[in-house]
C-alpha positions in Angstrom: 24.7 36.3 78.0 24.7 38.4 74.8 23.4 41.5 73.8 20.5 39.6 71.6 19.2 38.2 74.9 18.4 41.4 75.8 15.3 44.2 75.2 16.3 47.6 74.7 13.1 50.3 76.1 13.4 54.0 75.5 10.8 56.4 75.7 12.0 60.1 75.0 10.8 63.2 76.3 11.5 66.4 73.9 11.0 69.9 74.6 11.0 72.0 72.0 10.5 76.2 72.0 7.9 77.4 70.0 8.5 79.9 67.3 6.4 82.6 69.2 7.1 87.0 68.7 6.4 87.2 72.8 7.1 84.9 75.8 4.4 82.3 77.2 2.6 84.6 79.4 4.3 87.9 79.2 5.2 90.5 76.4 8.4 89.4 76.7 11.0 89.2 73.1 11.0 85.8 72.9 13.5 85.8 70.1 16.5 85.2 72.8 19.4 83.9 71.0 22.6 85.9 71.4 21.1 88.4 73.5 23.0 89.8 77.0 21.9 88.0 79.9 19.1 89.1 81.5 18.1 91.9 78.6 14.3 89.9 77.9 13.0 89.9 81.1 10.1 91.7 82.6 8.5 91.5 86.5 6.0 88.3 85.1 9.4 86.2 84.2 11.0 86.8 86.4 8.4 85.9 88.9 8.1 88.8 91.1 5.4 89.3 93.9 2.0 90.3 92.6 2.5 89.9 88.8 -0.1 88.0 86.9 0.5 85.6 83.6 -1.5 85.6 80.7 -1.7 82.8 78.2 0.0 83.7 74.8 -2.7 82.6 72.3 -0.2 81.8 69.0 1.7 79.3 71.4 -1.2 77.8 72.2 -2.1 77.6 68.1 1.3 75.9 67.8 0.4 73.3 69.9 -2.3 72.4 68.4 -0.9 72.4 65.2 1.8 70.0 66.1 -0.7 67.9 67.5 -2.7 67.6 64.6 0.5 66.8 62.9 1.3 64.2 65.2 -2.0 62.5 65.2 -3.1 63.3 68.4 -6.4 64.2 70.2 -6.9 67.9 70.8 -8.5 68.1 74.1 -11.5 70.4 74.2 -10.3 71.7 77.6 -6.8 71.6 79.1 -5.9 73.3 82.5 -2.3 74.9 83.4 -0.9 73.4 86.6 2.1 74.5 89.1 4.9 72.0 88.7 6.7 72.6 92.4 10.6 72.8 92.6 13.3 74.5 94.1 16.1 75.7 91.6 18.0 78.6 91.6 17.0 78.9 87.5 13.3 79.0 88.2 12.6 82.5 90.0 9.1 81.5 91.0 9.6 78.8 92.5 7.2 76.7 90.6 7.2 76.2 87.0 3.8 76.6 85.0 3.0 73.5 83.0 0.2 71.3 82.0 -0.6 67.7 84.0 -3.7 65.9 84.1 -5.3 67.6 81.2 -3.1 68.7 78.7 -3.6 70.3 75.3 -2.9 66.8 73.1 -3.4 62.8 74.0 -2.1 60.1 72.4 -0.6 60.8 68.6 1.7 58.8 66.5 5.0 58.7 64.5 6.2 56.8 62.0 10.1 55.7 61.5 11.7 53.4 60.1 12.5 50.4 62.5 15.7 48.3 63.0 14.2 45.6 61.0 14.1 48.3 58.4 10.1 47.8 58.5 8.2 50.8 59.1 7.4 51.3 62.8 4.8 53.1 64.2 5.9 55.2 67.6 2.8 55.6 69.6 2.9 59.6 72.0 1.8 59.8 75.0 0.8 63.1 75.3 2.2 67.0 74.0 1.4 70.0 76.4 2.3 73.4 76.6 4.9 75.1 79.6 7.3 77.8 80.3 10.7 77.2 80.0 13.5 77.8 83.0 15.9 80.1 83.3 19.8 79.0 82.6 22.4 78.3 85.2 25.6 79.0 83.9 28.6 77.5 85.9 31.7 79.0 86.5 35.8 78.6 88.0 37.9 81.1 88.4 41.1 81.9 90.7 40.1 78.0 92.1 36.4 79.3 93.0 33.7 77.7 91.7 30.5 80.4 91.2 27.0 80.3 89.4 25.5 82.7 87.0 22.3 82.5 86.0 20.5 84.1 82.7 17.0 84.4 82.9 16.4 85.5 79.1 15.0 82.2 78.8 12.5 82.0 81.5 9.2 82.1 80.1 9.9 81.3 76.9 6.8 79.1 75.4 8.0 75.4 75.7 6.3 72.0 73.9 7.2 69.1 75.6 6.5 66.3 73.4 6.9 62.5 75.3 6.3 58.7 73.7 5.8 55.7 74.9 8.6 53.1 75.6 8.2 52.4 72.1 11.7 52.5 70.7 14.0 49.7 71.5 17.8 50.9 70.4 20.0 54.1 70.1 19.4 54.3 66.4 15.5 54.4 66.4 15.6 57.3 69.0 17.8 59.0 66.7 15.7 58.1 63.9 12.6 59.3 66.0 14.3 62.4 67.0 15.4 63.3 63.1 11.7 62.6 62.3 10.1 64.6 64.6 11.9 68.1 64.4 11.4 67.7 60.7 7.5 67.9 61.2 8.2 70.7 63.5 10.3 72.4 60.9 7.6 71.6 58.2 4.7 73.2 60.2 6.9 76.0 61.8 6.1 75.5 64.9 10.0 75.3 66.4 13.4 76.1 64.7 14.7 72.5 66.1 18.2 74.3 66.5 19.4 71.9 69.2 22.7 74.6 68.8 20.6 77.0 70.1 18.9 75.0 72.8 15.4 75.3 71.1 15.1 71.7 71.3 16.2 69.3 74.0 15.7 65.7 74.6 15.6 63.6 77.4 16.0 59.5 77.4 14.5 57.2 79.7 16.3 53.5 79.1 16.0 50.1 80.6 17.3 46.6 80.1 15.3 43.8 80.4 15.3 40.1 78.8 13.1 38.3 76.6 11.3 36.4 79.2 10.6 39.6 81.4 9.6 41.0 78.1 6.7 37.7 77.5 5.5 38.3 81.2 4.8 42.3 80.7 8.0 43.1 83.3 10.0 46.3 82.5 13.8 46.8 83.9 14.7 49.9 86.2 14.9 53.1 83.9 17.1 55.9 83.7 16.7 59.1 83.1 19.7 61.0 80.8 18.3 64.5 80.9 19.3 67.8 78.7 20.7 65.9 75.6 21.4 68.6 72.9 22.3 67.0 70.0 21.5 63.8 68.2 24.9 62.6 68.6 25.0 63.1 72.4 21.4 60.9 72.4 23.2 58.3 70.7 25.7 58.2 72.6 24.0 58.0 75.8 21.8 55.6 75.2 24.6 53.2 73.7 26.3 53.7 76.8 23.8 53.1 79.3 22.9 49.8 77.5 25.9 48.7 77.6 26.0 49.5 81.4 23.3 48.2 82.4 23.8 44.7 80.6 27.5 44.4 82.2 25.9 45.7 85.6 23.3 43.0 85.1 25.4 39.9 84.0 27.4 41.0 87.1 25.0 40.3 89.4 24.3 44.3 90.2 21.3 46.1 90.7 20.5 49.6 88.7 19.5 52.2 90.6 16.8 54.6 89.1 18.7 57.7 89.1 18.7 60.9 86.6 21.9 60.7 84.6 23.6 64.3 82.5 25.8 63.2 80.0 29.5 64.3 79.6 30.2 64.6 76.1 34.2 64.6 76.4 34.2 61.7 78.4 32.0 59.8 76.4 29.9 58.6 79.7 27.1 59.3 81.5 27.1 60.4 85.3 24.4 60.6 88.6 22.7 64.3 88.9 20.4 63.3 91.3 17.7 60.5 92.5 14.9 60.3 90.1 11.8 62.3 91.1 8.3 60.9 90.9 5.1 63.0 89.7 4.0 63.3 93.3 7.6 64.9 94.2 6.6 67.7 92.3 3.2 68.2 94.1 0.8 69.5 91.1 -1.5 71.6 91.8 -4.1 73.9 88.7 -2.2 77.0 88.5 -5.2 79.2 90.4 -4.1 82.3 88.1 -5.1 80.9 84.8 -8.5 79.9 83.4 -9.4 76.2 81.6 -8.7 76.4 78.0 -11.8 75.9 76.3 -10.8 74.1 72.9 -13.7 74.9 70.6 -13.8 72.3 67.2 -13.8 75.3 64.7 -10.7 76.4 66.0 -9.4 72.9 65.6 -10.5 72.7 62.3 -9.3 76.2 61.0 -5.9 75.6 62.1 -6.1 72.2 60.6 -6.5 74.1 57.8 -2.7 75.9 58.1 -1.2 72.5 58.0 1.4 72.2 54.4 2.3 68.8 53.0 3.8 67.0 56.0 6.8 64.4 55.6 5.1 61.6 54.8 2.9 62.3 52.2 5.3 64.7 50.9 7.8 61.4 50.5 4.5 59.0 49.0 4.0 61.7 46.8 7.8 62.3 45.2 7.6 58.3 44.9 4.6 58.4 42.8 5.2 61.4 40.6 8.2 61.6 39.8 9.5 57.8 40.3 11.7 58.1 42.9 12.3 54.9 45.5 11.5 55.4 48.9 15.5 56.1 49.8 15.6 58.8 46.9 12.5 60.6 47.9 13.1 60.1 52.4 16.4 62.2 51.5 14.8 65.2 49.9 11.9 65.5 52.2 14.0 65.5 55.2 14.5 68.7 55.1 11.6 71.1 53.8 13.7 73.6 51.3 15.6 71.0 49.8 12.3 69.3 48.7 11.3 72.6 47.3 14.4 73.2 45.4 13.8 69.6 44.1 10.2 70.7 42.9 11.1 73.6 41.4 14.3 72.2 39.7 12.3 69.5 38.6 9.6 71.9 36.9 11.9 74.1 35.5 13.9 70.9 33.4 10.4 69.6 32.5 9.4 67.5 35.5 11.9 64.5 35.2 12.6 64.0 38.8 14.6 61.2 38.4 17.8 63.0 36.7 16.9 65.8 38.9 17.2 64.3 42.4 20.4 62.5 41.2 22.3 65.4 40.7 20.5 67.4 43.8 21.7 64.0 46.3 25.0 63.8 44.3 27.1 66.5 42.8 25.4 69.6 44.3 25.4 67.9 47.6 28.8 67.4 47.6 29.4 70.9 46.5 27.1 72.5 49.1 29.2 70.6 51.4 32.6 71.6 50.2 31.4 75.2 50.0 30.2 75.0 53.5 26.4 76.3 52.3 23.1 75.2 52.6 20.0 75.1 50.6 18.7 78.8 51.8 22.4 80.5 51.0 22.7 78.2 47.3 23.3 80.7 44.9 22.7 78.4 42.3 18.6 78.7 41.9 16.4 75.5 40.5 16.2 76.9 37.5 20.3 77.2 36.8 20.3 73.7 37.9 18.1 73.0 35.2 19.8 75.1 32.7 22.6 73.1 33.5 21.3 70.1 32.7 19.5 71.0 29.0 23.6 71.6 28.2 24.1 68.1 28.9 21.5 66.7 26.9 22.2 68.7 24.2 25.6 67.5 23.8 27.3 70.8 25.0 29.5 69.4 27.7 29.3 65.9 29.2 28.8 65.0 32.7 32.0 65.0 33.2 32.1 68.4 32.7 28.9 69.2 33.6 29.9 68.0 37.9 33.0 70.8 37.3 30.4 73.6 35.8 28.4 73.0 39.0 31.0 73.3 41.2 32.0 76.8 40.2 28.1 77.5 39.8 27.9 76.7 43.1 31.6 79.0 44.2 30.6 82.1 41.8 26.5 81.7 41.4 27.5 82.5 37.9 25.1 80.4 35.4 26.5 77.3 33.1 26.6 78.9 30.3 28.2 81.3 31.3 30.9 79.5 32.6 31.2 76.9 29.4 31.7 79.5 27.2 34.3 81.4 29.4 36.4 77.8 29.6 36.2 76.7 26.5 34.5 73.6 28.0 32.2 73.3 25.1 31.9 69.6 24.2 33.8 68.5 20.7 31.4 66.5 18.5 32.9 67.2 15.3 33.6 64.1 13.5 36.3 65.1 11.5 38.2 66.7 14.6 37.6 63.7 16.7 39.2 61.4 13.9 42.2 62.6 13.9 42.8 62.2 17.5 41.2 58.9 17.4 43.8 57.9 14.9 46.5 59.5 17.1 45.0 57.2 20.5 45.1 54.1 18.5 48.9 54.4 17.0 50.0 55.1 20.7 48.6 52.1 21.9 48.7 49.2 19.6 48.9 46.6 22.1 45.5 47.4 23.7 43.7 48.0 20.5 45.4 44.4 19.0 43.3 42.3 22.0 40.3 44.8 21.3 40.5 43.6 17.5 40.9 40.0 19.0 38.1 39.8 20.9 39.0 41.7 24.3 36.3 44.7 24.0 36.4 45.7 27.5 39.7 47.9 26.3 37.5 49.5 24.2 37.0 51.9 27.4 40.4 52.2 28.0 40.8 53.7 24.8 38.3 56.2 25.1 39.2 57.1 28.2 42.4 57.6 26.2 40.8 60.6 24.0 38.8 62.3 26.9 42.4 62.4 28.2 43.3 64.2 24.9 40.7 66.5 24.6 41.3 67.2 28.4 37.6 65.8 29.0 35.8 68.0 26.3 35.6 64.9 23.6 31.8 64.1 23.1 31.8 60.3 24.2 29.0 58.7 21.9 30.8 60.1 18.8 34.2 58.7 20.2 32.8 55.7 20.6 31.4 55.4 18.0 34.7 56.1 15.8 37.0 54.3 17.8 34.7 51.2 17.0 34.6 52.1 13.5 38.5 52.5 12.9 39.4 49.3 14.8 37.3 47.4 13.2 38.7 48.7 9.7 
């Protein structure tokens, strides 16, 4: 059998840590990154006898926010449960979550789909938790110990999960790109994957086309803790592949909960793959219902900015951009400002705008090794840059070379042109003369011009930008090459 006989499923589970001053139900720093182990912890998260929690309100905001974004229904109340489990990294014992009612239902996101269609991802659900603590694993002298960090425990967690909507690696990457985006946009998480604020975890079965028509589903997996994109990708490609070879074999695929080793490039058995009812959920007695009242719905409604999608509609419409043109710039939320204000400051023609922002900045951003928020070139010296060119100053040519040390020095273009010498020659008179000079060195090439051959005609200006050392203006070259071969 072939890989086209077969149905991909994934649904993907995401937690992401909400951009909160305090932890989910302490006063706890929740800005945890880089700290010394154990330095954010307080009696509540680190669950000792007799402390009580209490609900941080903004995370709770968050959530609602990224559930409006998403689509989904805002439940008017949701109730905080115990998830029960044993794990060193959880000091309680039991990890406060939401179950049966949590804070959103249902919600959608759009990608784009393998059939490069778009393709709605339907969500199951978005609720609010704590996060763990983290084990840290260690060797040394041949003995094999465990530290554990518990600056993270307690830090407020959204875990975000779809239904088996996606059917290959690349949508869940796809999914995954799109939805930190939104999260980025509203500010609800940083997304940093680097620094664990957002983790994924894949569920993935195999089944064939005729399973598919009859509503059967294969055995899933579970590849838990993925933290990057690349590692999701990976995994999932791999447990395809596994689970079609283990199936044209004639083997069975045991629902276990995979981790993922990166090096290796494979995926390998954690444990057996716990049910809801393993868990034994119970409402967390310490905690009232959250009573979800509309105007607090609406009012943070209200906080939402331009999400992705009708950021993207919009930069097609207004400034004529195709879809491709206008998904790159959105995709992440300062580079679509930049564009904006770049695009305001040359006098709104997107078009020439986003070509050089996706092109020659781009490149030199990535050279440089900066980013939109460190660019020390602002929109407006992109656009200064830009008015040379159309005035004739330098050519674009020379224009891609000004940028780059725009981008080195955050010096401005004109700045730069003048100090160079990189000022565009237009002058007729001192063009002709090296015009003359271009066509006496290459009488061959301008002979099959004069006989019909006017593609060389390139050649030979290509010829004087050589001579001017790229600061020849290219219409006026042009224009008096074709005048003196045709004399």
């Amino acid at each position: 059998m072939t890989m086209t006989q077969y149905q991909v499923v994934i649904g993907m589970e995401v937690h992401a840590q909400l951009q909160t001053a305090s932890k989910m139900f302490c006063g706890c720093d929740a800005n945890i990154f880089g700290a010394p182990p154990n330095s954010h912890v307080c009696p509540v998260c680190l669950g000792m006898p007799g402390v009580l929690p209490v609900i941080n309100q903004r995370a709770v905001e968050q959530t609602i926010r990224t559930g409006l974004a998403l689509n989904a229904d805002i439940a008017a109340t949701a109730v905080f449960a115990r998830k029960n489990y044993n794990y060193p990294d959880l000091p309680k014992g039991y990890q406060i979550s939401q179950y049966e009612l949590p804070l959103c239902v249902g919600g959608t996101l759009t990608i784009t789909g393998d059939d490069g269609q778009p393709k709605v991802i339907r969500l199951r659900r978005a609720h609010l938790e704590e996060d763990t603590g983290k084990s840290i694993h260690m060797s040394q002298n041949g003995v094999a110990y465990s530290l554990l960090d518990y600056n993270r425990s307690g830090v407020p967690l959204l875990e975000i999960v779809t239904e088996a909507d996606l059917n290959s690696a690349q949508e869940a990457y796809d999914y995954l790109t799109k939805l930190r985006t939104i999260l980025r946009y509203i500010g609800a998480s940083s997304g940093d994957m680097e620094k664990g604020a957002m983790r994924c975890e894949a569920n993935v079965s195999v089944r064939t086309w005729q399973q598919a028509a009859q509503g059967e589903y294969g055995v899933k997996v579970e590849i838990k803790n993925l933290n990057s994109f690349r590692a999701v990708r990976g995994a999932v490609e791999y447990e395809v592949k596994r689970h079609i070879e283990t199936i044209e074999r004639g083997g069975t695929i045991q629902q276990v909960t995979l981790g993922w080793n990166e090096a290796e490039g494979r995926t390998f058995v954690q444990r057996s793959k716990e049910s809801a009812h393993d868990y034994r959920y119970f409402p967390e007695p310490d905690l009232p219902p959250l009573r979800i009242a509309q105007a607090l719905v609406e009012r943070l409604r209200a906080t939402l900015p331009e999400l992705p999608d009708a950021k993207q509609a919009r930069f097609v419409t207004q400034y004529g951009l195709n879809v491709s043109e206008a998904a790159t710039l959105v995709a992440d939320q300062a580079v679509a400002d930049y564009f904006e204000a770049a695009a305001a400051a040359y006098g709104g023609a997107g078009r020439e705008v986003c070509n050089w922002i996706t092109g020659p900045l781009f490149s030199a951003m990535y050279n440089a090794n900066q980013d939109v928020g460190a660019l020390k070139v602002t929109p407006s010296d992109l656009a200064a840059l830009l008015a040379l060119i159309d005035r004739g100053v330098i050519n674009r040519n020379t224009g891609q070379r000004v940028l780059t040390t725009m981008v080195e020095t955050g010096r401005p273009a004109a700045a730069i042109v003048e100090a160079a010498g990189l000022a565009q020659v237009s002058d007729a008179d001192a063009l002709s003369a090296i015009v003359r000079e271009v066509i006496a060195a290459n009488p061959v090439e301008a002979a099959k011009y004069q006989a019909g051959n006017l593609n060389l005609l390139n050649f030979l200006i290509g010829q004087v930008m050589k001579a001017t050392r790229g600061k020849a203006n290219q219409a006026v070259a042009r224009q008096l090459l074709e005048e003196a071969l045709s004399a």
